[in-house]
N, C-alpha and C positions, 0 to 999 in steps of 0.2 A: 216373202222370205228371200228369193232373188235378188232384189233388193238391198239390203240387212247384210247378207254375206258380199255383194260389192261393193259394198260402201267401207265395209270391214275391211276388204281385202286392199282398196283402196288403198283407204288410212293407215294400213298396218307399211304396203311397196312407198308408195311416194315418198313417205320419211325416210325409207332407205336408199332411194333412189338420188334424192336431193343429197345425204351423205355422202353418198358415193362420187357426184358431180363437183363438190365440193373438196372431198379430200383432192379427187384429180386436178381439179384444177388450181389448188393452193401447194399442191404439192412442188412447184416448182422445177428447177431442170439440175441435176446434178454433175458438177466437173467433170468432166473425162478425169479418169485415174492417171496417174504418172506413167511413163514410157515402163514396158515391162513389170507392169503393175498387173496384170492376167484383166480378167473382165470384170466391169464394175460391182461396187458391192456397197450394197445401201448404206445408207448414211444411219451414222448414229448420234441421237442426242439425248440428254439426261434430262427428264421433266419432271415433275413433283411426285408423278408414278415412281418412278424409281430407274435405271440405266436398261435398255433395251439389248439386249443380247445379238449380238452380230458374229459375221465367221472371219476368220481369217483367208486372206487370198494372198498367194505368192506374189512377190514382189525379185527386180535385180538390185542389188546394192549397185548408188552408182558414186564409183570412184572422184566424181566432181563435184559433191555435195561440199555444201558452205555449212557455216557454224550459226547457231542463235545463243541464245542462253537465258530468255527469258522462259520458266516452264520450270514444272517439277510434280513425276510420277509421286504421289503424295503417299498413297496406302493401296493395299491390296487387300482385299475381302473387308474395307472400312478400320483395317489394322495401318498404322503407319508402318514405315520401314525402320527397323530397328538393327540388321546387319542384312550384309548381303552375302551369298546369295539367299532369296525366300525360297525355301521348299514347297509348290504348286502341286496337287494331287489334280490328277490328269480325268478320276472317277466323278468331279465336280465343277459347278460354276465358276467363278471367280468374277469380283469387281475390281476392276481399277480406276481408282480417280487419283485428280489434280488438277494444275493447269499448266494454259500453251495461250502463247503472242506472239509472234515474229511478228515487229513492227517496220521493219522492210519492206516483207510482200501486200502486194496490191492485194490481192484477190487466192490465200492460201486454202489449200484445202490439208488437212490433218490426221498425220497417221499415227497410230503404237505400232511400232516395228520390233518383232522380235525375232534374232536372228540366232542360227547356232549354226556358226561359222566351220566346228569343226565337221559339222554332218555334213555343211551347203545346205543348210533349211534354211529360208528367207520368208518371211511370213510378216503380213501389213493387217489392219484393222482402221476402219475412219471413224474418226471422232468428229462431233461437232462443242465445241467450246459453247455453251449454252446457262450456265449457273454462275449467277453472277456470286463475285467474291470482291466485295470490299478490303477485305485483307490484300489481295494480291494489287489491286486498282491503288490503295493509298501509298503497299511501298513501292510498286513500280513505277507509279506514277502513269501523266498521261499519252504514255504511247502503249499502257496495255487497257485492252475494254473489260469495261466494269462485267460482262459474261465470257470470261476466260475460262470460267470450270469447267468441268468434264468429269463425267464418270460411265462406264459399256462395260459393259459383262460379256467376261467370254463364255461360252459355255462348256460344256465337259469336251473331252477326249478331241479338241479344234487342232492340236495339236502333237505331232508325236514328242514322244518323252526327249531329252534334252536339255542341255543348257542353254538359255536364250539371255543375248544382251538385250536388253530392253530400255527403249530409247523412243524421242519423239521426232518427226518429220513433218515440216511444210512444203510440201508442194507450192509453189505458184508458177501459173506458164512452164516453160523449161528447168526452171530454178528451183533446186532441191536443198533445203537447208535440215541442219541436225540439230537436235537441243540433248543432249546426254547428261542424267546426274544421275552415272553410275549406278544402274540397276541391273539386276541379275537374277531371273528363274531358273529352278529346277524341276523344272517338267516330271514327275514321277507318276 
């Protein structure tokens, strides 16, 4: 009977065990965040599950950021954007996808920044570009990668109510670039 239950018990840790060894060590090593970025905060990416929910961490706007312009906040809760500003209830999730390239940077890493300048709230989110989008790949052509989409969920109340411009950021090294098409929440 001894036996029978360590053999069980075996069978049941070592599958876990092996997972666990495996996620750590595929998990890889994530960018230090941008200067004035607070402390890091997991990465997110969109897989066939569905967008992974992350939190927002304060961020400083910095007055030397550069311009992109390949990119675009697409929809919000899977609604495109039809005027702005989107009215956001503060009581629930929210999805946002799109896509982002900055074919400049080496080595970028990807924020949603949404800012409500008249409070002084500054608030970041990482994305990772992971869904490939043939649409985007044919008319950009090839200086953007066939997985440029993105989609992360923020979750309820991440945020205080406000007006936030909403906008995308590459980090690479020192180099902060902005890709803006005109987006606009209302935190309620």
């Amino acid at each position: 009977m001894k036996t029978r239950h360590t053999f069980r018990l075996f069978t049941t840790v070592l599958p876990l065990a092996v997972a666990c060894v495996l996620a750590a060590c595929s998990g890889g090593s994530q960018p230090p965040p941008p200067e004035g970025a607070g402390p890091a905060a997991p990465a997110t990416t969109a897989a066939a599950s569905g967008p992974v929910a992350v939190q927002p961490i304060a961020f400083t706007p910095d007055p030397k950021a550069g311009i992109f312009t390949q990119c675009n906040i697409e929809s919000l809760d899977h609604a495109a954007f039809q005027a702005s500003p989107v009215e956001v209830a503060l009581t629930m999730p929210h999805s946002v996808a799109g896509w982002v390239a900055e074919p400049h940077a080496t080595h970028p890493v990807y924020w949603l920044r949404l800012e409500d300048k008249a409070q002084g709230r500054y608030f970041q989110v990482p994305l990772v570009p992971s869904i490939k989008r043939v649409d985007v790949f044919t008319a950009q052509g090839a200086s953007t990668p066939l997985a440029s989409g993105f989609e992360l969920t923020l979750p309820d109340h991440v945020v205080p109510a406000g007006h936030y411009h909403t906008y995308l950021a590459a980090v690479d090294g020192d180099t902060t670039s902005l890709c803006d098409n005109g987006r606009f929440f209302d935190f309620k």
